[in-house]
LUMKOL-533897 format. One record per atom (N, C-alpha, C): residue number from 1; residue in one letter; atom name; x, y, z. Coordinates in pm, 1 decimal. Example, Ala and Ser with C-alpha at 12.3 -4.5 7.8 and 13.67 -1.06 7.14 Angstrom:
<recs>
  tormi  miti  nudo      east     north        up
      1     a     N    1319.0    -569.0     780.0
      1     a    CA    1230.0    -450.0     780.0
      1     a     C    1320.0    -330.0     780.0
      2     s     N    1285.0    -225.0     708.0
      2     s    CA    1367.0    -106.0     714.0
      2     s     C    1290.0       3.0     787.0
</recs>
This chain:
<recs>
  tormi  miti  nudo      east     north        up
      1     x     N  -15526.8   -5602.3    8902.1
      1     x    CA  -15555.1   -5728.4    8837.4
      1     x     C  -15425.0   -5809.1    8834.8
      2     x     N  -15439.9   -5876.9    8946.3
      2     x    CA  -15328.9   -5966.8    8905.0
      2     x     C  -15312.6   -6107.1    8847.4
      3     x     N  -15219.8   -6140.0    8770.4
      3     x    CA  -15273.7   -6277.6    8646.5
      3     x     C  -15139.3   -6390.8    8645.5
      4     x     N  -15088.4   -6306.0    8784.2
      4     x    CA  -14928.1   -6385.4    8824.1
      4     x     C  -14970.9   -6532.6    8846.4
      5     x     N  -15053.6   -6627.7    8902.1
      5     x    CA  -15086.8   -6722.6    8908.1
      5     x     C  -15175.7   -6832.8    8828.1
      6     x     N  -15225.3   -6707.7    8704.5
      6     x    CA  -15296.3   -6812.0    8564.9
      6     x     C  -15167.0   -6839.3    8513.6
      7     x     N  -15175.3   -6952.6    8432.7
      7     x    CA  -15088.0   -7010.4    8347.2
      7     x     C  -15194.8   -7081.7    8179.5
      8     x     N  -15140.6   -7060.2    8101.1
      8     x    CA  -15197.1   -7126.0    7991.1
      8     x     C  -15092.7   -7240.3    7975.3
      9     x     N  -15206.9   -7365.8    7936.6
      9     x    CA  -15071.2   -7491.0    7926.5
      9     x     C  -15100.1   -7564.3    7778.7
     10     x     N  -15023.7   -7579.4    7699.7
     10     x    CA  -15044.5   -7607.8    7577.8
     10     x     C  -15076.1   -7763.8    7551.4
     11     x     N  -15175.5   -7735.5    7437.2
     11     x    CA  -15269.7   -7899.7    7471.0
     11     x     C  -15385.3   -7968.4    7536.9
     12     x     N  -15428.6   -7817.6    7612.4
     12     x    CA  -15505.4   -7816.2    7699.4
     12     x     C  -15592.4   -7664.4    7723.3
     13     x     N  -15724.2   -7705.5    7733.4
     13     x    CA  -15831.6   -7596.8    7668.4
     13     x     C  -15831.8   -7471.4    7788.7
     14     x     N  -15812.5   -7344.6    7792.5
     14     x    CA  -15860.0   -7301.0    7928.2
     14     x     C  -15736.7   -7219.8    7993.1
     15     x     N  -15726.1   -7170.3    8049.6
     15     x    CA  -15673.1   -7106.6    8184.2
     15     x     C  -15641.2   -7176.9    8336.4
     16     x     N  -15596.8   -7208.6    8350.6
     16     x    CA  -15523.1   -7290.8    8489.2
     16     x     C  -15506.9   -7212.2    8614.1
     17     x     N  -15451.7   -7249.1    8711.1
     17     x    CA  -15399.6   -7174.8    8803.6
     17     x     C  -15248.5   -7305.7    8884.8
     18     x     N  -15192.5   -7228.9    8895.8
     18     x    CA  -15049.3   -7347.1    8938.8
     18     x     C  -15079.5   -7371.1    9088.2
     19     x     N  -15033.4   -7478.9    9118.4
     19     x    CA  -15057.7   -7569.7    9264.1
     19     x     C  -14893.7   -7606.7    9301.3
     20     x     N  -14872.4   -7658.2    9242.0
     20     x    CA  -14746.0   -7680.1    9268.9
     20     x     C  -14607.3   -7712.9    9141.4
     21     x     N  -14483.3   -7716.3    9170.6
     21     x    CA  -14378.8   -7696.5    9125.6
     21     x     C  -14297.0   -7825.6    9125.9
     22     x     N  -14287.7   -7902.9    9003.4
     22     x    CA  -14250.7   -8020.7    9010.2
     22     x     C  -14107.1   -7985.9    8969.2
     23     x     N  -14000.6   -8122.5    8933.5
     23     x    CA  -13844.0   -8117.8    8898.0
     23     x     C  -13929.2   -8140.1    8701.2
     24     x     N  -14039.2   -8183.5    8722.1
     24     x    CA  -14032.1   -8254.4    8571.5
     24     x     C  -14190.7   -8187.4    8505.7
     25     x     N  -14200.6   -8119.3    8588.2
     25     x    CA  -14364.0   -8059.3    8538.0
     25     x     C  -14412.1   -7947.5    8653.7
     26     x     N  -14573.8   -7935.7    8622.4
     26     x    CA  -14626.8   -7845.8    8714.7
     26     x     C  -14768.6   -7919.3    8706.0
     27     x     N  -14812.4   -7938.3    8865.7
     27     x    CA  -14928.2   -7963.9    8927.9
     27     x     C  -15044.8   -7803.2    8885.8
     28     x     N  -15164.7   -7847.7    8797.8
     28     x    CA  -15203.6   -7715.6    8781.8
     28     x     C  -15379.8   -7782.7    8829.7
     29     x     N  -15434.2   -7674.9    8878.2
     29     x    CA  -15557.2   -7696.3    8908.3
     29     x     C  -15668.8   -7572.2    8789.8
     30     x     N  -15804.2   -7679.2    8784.0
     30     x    CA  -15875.2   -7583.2    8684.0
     30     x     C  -15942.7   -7453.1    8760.9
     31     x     N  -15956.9   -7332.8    8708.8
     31     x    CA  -16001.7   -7235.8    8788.8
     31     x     C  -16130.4   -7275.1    8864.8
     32     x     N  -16235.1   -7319.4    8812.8
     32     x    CA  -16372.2   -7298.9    8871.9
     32     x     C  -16402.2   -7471.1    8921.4
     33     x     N  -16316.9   -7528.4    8951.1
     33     x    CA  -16321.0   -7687.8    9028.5
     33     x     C  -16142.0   -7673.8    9091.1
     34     x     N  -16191.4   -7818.2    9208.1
     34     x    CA  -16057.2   -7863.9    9314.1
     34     x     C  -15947.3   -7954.9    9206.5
     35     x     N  -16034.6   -7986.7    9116.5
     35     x    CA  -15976.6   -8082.1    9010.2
     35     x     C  -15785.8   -8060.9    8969.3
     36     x     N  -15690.1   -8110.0    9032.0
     36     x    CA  -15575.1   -8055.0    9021.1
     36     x     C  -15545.3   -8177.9    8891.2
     37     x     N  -15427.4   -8179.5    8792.6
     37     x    CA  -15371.8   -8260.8    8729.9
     37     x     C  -15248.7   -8180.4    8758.4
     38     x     N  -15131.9   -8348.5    8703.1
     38     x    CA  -14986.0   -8333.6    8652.0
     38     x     C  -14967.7   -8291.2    8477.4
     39     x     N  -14910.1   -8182.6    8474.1
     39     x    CA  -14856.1   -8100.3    8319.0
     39     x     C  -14733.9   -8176.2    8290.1
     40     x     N  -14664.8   -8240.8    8244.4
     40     x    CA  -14560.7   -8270.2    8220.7
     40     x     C  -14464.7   -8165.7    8138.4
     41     x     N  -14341.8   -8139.7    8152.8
     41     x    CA  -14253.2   -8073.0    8101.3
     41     x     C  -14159.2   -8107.5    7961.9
     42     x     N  -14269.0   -8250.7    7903.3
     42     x    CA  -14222.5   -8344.2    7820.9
     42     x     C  -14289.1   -8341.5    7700.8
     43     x     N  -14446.0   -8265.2    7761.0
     43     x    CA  -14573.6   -8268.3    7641.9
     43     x     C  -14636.7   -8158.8    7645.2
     44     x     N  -14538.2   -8085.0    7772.4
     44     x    CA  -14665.7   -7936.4    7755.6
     44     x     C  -14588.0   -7802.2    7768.7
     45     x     N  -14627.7   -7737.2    7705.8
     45     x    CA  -14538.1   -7581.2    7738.0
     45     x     C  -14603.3   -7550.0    7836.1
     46     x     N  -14588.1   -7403.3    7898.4
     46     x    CA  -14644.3   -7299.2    7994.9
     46     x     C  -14595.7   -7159.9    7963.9
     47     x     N  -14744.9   -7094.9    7970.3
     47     x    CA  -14734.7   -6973.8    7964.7
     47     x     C  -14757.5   -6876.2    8068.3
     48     x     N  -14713.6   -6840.3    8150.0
     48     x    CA  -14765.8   -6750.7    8283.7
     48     x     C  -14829.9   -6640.6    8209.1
     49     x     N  -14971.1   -6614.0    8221.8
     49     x    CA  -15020.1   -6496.3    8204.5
     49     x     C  -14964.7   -6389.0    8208.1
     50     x     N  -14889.3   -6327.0    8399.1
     50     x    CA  -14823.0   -6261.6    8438.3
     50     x     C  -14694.0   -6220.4    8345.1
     51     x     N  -14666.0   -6246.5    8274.2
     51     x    CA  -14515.1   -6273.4    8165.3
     51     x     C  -14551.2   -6215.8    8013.1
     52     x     N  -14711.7   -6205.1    7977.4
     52     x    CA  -14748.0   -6162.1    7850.5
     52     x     C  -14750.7   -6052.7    7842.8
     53     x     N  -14703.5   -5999.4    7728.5
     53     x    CA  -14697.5   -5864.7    7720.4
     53     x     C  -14717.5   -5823.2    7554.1
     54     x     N  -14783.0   -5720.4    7518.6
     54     x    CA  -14846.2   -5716.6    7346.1
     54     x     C  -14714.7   -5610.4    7300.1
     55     x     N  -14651.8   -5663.2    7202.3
     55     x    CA  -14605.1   -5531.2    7158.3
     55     x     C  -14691.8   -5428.7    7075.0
     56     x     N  -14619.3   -5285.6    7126.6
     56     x    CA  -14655.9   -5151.5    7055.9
     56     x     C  -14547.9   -5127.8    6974.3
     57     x     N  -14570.3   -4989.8    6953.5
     57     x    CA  -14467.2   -4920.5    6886.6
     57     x     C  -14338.4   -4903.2    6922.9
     58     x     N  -14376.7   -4826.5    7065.4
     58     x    CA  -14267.8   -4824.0    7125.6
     58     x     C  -14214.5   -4938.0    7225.8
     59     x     N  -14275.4   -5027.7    7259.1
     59     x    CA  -14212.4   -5107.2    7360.9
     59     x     C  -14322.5   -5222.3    7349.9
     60     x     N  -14366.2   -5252.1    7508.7
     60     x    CA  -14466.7   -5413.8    7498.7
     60     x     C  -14545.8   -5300.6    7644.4
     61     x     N  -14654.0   -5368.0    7580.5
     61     x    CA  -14793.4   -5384.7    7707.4
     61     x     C  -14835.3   -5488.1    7725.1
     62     x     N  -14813.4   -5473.0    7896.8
     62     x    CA  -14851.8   -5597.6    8002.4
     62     x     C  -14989.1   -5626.6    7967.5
     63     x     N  -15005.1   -5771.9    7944.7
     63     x    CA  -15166.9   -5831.6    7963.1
     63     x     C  -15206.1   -5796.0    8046.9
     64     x     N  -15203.2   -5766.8    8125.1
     64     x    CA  -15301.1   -5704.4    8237.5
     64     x     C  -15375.3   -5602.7    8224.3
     65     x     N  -15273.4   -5521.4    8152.8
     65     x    CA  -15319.3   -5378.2    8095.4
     65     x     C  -15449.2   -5363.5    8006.3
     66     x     N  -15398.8   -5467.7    7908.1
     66     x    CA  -15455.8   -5445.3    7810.1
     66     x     C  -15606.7   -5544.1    7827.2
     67     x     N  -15639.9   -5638.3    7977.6
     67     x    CA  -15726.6   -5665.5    8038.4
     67     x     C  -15801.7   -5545.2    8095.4
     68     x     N  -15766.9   -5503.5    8142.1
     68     x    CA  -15821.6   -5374.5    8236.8
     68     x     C  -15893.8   -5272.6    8132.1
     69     x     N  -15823.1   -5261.4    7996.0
     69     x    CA  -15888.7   -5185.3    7889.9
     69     x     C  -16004.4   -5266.5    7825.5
     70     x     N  -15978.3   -5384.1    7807.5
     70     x    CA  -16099.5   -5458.4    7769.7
     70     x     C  -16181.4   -5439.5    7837.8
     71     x     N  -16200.2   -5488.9    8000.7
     71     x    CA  -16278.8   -5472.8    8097.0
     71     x     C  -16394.7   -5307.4    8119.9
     72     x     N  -16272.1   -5224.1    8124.1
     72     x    CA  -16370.1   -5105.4    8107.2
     72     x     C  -16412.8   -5070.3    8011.4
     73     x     N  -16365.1   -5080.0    7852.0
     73     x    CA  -16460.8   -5106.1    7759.1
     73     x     C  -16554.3   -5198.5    7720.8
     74     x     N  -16600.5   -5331.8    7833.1
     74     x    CA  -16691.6   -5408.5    7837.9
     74     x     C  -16831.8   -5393.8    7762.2
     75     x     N  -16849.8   -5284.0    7824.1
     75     x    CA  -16996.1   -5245.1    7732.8
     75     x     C  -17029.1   -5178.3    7630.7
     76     x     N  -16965.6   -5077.4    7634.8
     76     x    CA  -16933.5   -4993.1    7500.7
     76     x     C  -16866.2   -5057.5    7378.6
     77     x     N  -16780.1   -5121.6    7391.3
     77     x    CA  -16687.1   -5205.2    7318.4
     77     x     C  -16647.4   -5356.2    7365.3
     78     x     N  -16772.4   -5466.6    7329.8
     78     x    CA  -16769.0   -5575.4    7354.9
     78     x     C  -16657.3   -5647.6    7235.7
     79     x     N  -16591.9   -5710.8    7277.7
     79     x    CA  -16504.7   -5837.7    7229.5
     79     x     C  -16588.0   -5928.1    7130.1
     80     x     N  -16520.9   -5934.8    7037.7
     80     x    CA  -16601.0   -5996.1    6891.4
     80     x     C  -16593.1   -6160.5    6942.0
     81     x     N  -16693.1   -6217.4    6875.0
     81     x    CA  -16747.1   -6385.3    6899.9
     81     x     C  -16677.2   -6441.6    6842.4
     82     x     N  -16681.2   -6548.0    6867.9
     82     x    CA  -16581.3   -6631.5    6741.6
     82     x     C  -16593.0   -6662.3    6645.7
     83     x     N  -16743.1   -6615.8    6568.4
     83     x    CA  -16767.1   -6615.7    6423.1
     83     x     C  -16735.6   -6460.1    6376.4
     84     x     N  -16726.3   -6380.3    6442.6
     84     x    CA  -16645.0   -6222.4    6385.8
     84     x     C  -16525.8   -6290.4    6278.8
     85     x     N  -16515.0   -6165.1    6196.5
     85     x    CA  -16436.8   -6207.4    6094.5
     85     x     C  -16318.7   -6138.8    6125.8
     86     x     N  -16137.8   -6150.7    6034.3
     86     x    CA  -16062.2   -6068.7    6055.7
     86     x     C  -16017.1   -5964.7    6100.7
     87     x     N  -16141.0   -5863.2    6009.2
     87     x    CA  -16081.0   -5716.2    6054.1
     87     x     C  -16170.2   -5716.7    6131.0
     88     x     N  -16323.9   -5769.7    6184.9
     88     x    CA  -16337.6   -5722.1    6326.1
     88     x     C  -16249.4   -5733.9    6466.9
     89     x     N  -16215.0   -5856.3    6418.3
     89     x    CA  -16099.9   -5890.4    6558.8
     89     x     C  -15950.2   -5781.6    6534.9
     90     x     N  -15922.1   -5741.0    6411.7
     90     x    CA  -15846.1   -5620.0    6430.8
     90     x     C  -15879.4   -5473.7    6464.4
     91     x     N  -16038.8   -5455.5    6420.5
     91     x    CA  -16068.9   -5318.8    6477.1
     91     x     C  -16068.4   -5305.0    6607.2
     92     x     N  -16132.3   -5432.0    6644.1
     92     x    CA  -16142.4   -5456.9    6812.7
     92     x     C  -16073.5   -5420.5    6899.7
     93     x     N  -15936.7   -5457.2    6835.8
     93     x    CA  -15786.4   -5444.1    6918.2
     93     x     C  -15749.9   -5326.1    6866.7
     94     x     N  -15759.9   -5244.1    6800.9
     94     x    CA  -15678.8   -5140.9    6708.9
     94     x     C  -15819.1   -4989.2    6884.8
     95     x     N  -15900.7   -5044.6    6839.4
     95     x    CA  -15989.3   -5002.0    6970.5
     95     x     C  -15907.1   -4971.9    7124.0
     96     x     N  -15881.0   -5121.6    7125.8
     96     x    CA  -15829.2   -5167.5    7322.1
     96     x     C  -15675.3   -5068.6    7323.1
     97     x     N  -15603.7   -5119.3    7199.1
     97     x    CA  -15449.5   -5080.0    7177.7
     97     x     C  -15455.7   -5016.1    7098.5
     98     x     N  -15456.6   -4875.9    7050.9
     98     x    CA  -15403.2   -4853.5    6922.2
     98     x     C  -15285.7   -4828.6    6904.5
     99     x     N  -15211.5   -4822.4    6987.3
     99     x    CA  -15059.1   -4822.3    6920.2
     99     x     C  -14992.3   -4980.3    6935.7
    100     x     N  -15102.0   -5073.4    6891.7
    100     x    CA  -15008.8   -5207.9    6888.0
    100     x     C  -14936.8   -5195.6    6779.0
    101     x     N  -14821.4   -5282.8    6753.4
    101     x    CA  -14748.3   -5359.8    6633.5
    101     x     C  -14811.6   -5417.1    6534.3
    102     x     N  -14870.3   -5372.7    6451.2
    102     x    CA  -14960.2   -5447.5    6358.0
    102     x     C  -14858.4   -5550.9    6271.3
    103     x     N  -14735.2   -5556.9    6271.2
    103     x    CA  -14600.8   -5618.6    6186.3
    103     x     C  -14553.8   -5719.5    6297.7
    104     x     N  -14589.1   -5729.8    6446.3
    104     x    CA  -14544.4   -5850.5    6514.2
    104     x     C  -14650.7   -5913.8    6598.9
    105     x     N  -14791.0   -5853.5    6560.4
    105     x    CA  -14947.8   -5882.5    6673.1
    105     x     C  -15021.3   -5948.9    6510.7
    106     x     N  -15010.4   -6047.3    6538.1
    106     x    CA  -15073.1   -6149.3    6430.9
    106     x     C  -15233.5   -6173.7    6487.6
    107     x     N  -15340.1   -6216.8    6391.1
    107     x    CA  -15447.1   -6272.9    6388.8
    107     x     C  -15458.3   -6329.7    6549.7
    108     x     N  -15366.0   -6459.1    6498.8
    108     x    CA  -15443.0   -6556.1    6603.0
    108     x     C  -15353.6   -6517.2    6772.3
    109     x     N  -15277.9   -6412.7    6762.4
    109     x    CA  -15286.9   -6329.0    6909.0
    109     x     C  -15369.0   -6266.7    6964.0
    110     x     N  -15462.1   -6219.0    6881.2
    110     x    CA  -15541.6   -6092.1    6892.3
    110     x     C  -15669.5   -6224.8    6931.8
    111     x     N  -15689.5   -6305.6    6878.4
    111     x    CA  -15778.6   -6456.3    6944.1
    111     x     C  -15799.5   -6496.7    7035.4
    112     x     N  -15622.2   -6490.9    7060.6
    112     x    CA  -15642.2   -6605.6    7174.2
    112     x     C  -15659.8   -6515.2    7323.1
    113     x     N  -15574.5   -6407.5    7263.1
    113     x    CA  -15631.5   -6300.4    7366.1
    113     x     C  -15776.3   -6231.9    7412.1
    114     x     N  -15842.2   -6253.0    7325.4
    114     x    CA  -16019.2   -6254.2    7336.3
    114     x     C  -16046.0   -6341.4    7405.2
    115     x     N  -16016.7   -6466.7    7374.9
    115     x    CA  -16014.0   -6600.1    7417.1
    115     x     C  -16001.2   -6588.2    7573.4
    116     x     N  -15866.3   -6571.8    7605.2
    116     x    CA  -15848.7   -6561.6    7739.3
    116     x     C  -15933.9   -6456.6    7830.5
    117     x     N  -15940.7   -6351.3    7800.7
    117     x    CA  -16008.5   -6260.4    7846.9
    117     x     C  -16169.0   -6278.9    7891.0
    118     x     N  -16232.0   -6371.5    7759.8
    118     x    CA  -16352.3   -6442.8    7756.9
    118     x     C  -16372.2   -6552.6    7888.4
    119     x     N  -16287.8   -6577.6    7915.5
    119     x    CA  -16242.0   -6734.4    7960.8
    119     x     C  -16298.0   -6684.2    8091.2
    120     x     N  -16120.9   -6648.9    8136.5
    120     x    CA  -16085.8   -6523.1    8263.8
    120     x     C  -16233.1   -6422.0    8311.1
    121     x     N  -16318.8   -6378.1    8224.2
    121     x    CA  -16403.0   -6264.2    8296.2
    121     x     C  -16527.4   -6334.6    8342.0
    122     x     N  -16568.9   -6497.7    8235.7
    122     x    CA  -16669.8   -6569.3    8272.8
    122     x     C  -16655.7   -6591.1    8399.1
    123     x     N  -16535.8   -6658.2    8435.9
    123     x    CA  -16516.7   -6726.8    8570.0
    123     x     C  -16515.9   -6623.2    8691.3
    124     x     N  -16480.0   -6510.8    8660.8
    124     x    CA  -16479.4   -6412.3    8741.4
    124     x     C  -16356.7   -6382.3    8813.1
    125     x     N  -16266.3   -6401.6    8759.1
    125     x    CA  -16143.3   -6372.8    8797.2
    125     x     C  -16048.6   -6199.7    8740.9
    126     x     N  -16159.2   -6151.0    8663.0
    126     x    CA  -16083.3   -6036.1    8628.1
    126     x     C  -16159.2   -5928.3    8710.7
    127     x     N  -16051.4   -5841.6    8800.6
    127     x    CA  -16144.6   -5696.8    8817.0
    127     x     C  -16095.8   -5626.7    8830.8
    128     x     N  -16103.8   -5516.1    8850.0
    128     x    CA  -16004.0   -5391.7    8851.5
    128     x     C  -16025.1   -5352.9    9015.2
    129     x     N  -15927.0   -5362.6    9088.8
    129     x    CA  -15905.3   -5348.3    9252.6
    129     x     C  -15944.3   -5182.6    9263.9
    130     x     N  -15938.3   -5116.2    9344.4
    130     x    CA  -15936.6   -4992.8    9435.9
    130     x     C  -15790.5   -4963.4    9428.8
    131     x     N  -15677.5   -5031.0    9454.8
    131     x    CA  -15528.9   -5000.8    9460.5
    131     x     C  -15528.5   -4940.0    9291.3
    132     x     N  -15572.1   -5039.8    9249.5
    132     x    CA  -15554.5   -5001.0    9065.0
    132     x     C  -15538.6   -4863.9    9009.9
    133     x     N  -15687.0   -4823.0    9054.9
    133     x    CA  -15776.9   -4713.4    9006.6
    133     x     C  -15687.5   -4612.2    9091.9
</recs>
């Protein structure tokens, strides 16, 4: 699963994919349309997917990882809605990760990471390769 080419851009709803590399921004296109826009480097952060990582106990786990655990717990262990309350969205994750950081993995990480994952598996961009496995 590779997630080196999503980007999250702040201000803006969704998952991206980068097009090109400006001096003053980044050209990003939406996953499931040709639809490209200019991000400015003036009004928008960026987050490379590829770059996220959850802390544990002992160290950080790659989003990817912790995609791939969602993914194969898909059915058995579906991802709470967005009317789930607190501690479901913490059992959820305490489920995917249990040795996260419960002292540096806040609420609205454990969200937005549903979020993305939600986003990412609609469109069909998440799967677990043959190299993976």
């Amino acid at each position: 699963m590779n997630l080196e080419p999503y980007i999250a851009v702040s201000g803006l709803p969704g998952i991206y994919e980068m097009v090109s590399n400006r001096p003053n921004g980044l050209i990003v296109s939406e996953i499931d349309s040709d639809k490209s826009i200019f991000c400015s480097v003036r009004k928008h952060q960026f987050t490379p997917l590829g770059t996220v990582a959850i802390y544990t106990l002992e160290d950080t786990t790659p989003l990817n990882e912790v995609f791939k655990t969602m993914l194969e717990q898909l059915v058995d262990n579906p991802p709470p809605g967005n009317k789930a309350t607190k501690e479901d969205f913490f059992e959820y994750f305490d489920n995917i990760l249990p040795d996260y950081d419960e002292d540096r993995v806040f609420i609205n990480d454990i969200k937005k990471i549903v979020k993305w994952f939600n986003f990412l598996n609609e469109k069909g961009v998440l799967n677990i390769s043959d190299e993976e496995e």
